[in-house]
C-alpha positions in Angstrom: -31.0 -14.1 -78.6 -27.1 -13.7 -78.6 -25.6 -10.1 -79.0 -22.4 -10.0 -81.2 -20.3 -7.1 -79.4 -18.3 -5.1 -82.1 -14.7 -5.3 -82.0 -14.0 -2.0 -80.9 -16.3 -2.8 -77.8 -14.8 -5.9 -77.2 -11.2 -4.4 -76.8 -12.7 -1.8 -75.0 -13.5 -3.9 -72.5 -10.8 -6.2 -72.0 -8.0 -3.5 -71.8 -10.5 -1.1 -69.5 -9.6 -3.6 -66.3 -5.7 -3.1 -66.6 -6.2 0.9 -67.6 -8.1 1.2 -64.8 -5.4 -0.5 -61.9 -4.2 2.6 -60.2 -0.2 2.7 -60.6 2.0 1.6 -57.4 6.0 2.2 -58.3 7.7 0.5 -55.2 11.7 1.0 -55.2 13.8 -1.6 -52.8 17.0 -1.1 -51.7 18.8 -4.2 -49.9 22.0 -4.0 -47.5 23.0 -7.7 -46.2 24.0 -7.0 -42.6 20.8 -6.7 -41.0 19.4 -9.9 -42.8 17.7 -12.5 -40.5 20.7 -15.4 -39.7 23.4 -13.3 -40.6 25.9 -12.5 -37.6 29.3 -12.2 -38.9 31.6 -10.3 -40.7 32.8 -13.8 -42.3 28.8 -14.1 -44.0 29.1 -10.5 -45.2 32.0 -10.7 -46.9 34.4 -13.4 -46.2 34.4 -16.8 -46.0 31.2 -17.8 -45.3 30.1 -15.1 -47.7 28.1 -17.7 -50.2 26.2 -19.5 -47.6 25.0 -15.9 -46.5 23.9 -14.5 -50.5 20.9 -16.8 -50.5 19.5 -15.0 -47.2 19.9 -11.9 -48.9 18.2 -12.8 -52.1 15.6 -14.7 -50.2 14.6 -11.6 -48.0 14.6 -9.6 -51.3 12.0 -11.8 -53.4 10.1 -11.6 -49.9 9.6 -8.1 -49.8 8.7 -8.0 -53.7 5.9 -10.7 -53.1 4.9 -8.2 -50.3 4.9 -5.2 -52.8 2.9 -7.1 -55.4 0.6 -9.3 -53.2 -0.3 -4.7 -52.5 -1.3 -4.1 -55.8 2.7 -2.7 -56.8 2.7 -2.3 -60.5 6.3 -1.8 -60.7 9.0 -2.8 -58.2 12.8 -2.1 -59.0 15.3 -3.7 -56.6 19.1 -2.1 -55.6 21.8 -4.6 -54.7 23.3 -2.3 -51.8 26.3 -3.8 -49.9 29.9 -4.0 -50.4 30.3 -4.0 -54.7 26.9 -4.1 -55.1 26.7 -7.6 -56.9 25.3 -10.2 -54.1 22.1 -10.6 -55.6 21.8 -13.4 -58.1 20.0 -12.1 -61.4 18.7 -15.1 -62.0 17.4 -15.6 -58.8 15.5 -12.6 -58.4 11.8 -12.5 -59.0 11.4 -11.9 -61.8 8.2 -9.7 -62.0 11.0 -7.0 -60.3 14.1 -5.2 -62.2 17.5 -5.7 -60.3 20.1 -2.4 -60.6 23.4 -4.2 -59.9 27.1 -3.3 -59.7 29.3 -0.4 -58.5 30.6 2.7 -58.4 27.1 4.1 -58.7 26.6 7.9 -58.3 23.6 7.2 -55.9 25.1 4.3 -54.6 22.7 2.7 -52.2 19.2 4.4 -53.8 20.7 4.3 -57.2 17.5 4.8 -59.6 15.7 6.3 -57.0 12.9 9.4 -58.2 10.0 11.3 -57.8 8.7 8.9 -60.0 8.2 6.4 -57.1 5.4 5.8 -55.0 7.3 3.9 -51.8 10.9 3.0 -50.6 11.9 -0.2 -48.6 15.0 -0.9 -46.9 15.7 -4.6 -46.2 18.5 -5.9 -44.4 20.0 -2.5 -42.8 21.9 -1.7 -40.1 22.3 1.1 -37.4 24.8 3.5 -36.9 28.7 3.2 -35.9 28.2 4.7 -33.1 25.1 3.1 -31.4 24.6 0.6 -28.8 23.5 -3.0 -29.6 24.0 -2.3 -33.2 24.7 -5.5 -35.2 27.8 -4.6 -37.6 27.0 -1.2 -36.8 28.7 0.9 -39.2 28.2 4.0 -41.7 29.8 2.6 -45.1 33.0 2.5 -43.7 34.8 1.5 -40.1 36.9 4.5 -41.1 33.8 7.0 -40.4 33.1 6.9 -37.1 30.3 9.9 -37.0 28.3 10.6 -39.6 25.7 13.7 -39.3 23.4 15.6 -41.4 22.4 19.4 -40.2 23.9 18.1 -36.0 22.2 14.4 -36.8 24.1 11.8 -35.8 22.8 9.0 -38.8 23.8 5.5 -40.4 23.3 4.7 -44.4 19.7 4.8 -43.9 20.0 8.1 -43.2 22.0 9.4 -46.2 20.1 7.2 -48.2 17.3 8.7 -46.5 17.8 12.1 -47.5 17.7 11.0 -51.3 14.1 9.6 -50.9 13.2 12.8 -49.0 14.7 14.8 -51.5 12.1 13.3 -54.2 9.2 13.8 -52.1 9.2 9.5 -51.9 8.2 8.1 -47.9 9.9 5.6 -46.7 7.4 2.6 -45.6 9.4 -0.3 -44.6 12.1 -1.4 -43.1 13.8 -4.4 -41.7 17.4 -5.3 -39.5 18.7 -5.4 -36.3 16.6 -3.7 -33.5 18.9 -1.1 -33.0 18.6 0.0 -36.8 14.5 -0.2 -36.5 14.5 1.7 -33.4 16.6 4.4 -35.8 14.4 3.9 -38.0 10.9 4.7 -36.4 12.7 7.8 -34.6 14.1 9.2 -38.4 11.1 8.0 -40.6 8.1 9.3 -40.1 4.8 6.9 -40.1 7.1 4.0 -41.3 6.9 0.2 -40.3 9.9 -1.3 -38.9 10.6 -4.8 -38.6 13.2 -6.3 -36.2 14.7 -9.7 -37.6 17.6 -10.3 -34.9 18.9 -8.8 -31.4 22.3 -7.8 -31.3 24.5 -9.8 -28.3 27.4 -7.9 -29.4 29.0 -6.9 -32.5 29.3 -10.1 -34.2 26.7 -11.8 -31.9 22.7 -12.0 -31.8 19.7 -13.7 -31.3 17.9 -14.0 -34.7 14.6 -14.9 -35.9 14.4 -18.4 -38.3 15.4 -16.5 -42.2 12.0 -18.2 -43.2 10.0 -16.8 -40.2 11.6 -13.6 -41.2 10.9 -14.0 -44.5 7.0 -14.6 -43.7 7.2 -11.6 -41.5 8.6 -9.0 -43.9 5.9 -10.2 -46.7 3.2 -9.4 -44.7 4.6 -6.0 -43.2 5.8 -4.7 -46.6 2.0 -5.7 -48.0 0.8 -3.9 -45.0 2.8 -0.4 -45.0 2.3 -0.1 -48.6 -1.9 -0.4 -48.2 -1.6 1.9 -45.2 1.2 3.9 -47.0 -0.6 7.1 -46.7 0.3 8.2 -42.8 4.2 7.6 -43.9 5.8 11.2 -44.9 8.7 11.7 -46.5 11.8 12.8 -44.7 12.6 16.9 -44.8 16.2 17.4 -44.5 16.4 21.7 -44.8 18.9 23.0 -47.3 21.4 23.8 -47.3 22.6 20.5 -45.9 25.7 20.6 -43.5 27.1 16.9 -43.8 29.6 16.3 -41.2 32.0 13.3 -40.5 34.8 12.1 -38.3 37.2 9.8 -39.8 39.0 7.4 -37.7 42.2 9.0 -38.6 43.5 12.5 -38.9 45.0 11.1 -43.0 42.0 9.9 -43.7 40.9 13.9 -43.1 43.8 15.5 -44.6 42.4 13.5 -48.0 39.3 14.8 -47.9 40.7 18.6 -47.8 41.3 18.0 -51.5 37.6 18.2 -52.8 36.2 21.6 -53.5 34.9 23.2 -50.6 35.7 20.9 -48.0 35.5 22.4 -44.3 38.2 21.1 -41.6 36.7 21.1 -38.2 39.4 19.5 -36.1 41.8 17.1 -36.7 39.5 14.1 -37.9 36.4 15.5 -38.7 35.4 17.6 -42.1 32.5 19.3 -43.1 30.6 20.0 -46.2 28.0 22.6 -46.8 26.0 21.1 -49.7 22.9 23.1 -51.6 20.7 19.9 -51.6 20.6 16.0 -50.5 21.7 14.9 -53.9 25.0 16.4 -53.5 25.4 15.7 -49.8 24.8 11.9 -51.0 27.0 12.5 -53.4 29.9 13.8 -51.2 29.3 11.5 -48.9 29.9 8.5 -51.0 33.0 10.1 -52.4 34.2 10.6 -48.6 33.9 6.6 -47.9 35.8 6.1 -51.3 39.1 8.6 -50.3 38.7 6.9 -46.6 39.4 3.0 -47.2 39.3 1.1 -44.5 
């Protein structure tokens, strides 16, 4: 005998499958100088700049095959260097939705909120100040040290701060060594993935891009199943966010924004009441500081 299921039944159980799929909200944000093959100031942003933007974009559709291949229901994707527009709309995968362009209030974790269940870096980069660091930098040449509450930290560690601030882990990340080794000391519980060995500033040895590419599949797919031992960052409030400029104008710039503290004669301080504002100020500090 056949059995004839009612409509309603029927429905029932084809949508009951997707209901059930436990949401996964994965949030992506990509810098370009800590992408595998890319060694030069000339790839990031001068003339070799075009050859470089398919590394970049390749990297990024990695990482969101890694975030899906884990069960992500949604991924959203920041373009993060320079003006913000390297990454090819077209190009990207396009299961993921790309935030593009610049200024942005939250610059490099634009879109980023509690909403999320995960943040991944790709293609960062270490600190200014640190040894062996591959285009090591904090936004600008023209800050030299940038620290939150005594911390001495590079963009990941602003950008940081924001994912802390909504209670969002950071689970991956990929760059240079030096940036990783950053990483696993200012992240708690996340996975860090070394693409390239810095020789010297503009010097390296590098992993092949599609060996790298392979590589930060599998480790995104990874952190994000075993994304429960990474915590979110706590940052307390209120923040101090400190920086020394490279030169003493650059300083006397900053003294016109509200509440600006002058330490000495190229560093500032700013006592802000959470992360979002500390972001905030220090995105507005790399504007007024051009280098």
């Amino acid at each position: 005998m056949i059995r004839i299921l009612s409509a309603p039944l029927a429905l029932l159980l084809l949508v009951a499958p997707a209901a059930a799929q436990a949401k996964l909200k994965v949030y992506i944000s990509v810098d370009m100088e800590g992408i595998a093959g890319i060694v030069s100031a000339a790839q990031t942003g001068g003339s070799d700049y075009e050859w470089a933007r398919p590394l970049m974009l390749a990297e990024t559709n990695a990482a969101i095959a890694g975030a899906f291949e884990a069960g992500a229901t949604e991924v959203v994707v920041n373009d993060a260097h320079g003006t913000h527009t390297n990454l090819r709309a077209d190009g990207v995968d396009r299961r993921a939705t790309l935030i593009s362009g610049s200024p942005k209030p939250l610059g490099m974790v634009e879109g980023l909120d509690a909403s999320f269940d995960a943040v991944i870096f790709i293609g960062y980069h270490g600190h200014a100040n640190q040894v062996d660091a591959l285009h090591g930098h904090t936004y600008s040449h023209a800050l030299r040290h940038v620290r939150i509450n005594g911390r001495e930290v590079g963009e990941y560690g602003t950008a940081g701060m924001v994912a802390g601030h909504f209670r969002v882990p950071v689970v991956f990340v990929s760059g240079d060594r030096a940036f990783a080794e950053e990483a696993r000391a200012f992240f708690p519980g996340v996975e860090a993935l070394a693409v390239k060995d810095a020789i010297g500033f503009n010097a390296a040895r590098t992993l092949h891009p599609a060996v790298a590419r392979e590589r930060i599949t599998a480790g995104v797919k990874a952190a994000l199943a075993g994304r429960a031992k990474a915590k979110p960052v706590s940052i307390a409030t209120p923040i101090s966010l400190e920086v020394e400029l490279s030169a003493t104008p650059y300083a006397d710039a900053m003294m016109f924004v509200p509440g600006m503290e002058r330490v000495d004669g190229a560093t500032v301080r700013y006592r802000a009441p959470d992360a979002l504002v500390a972001y905030k100020v220090s995105r507005l500090i790399r504007m007024l500081a051009r280098d």
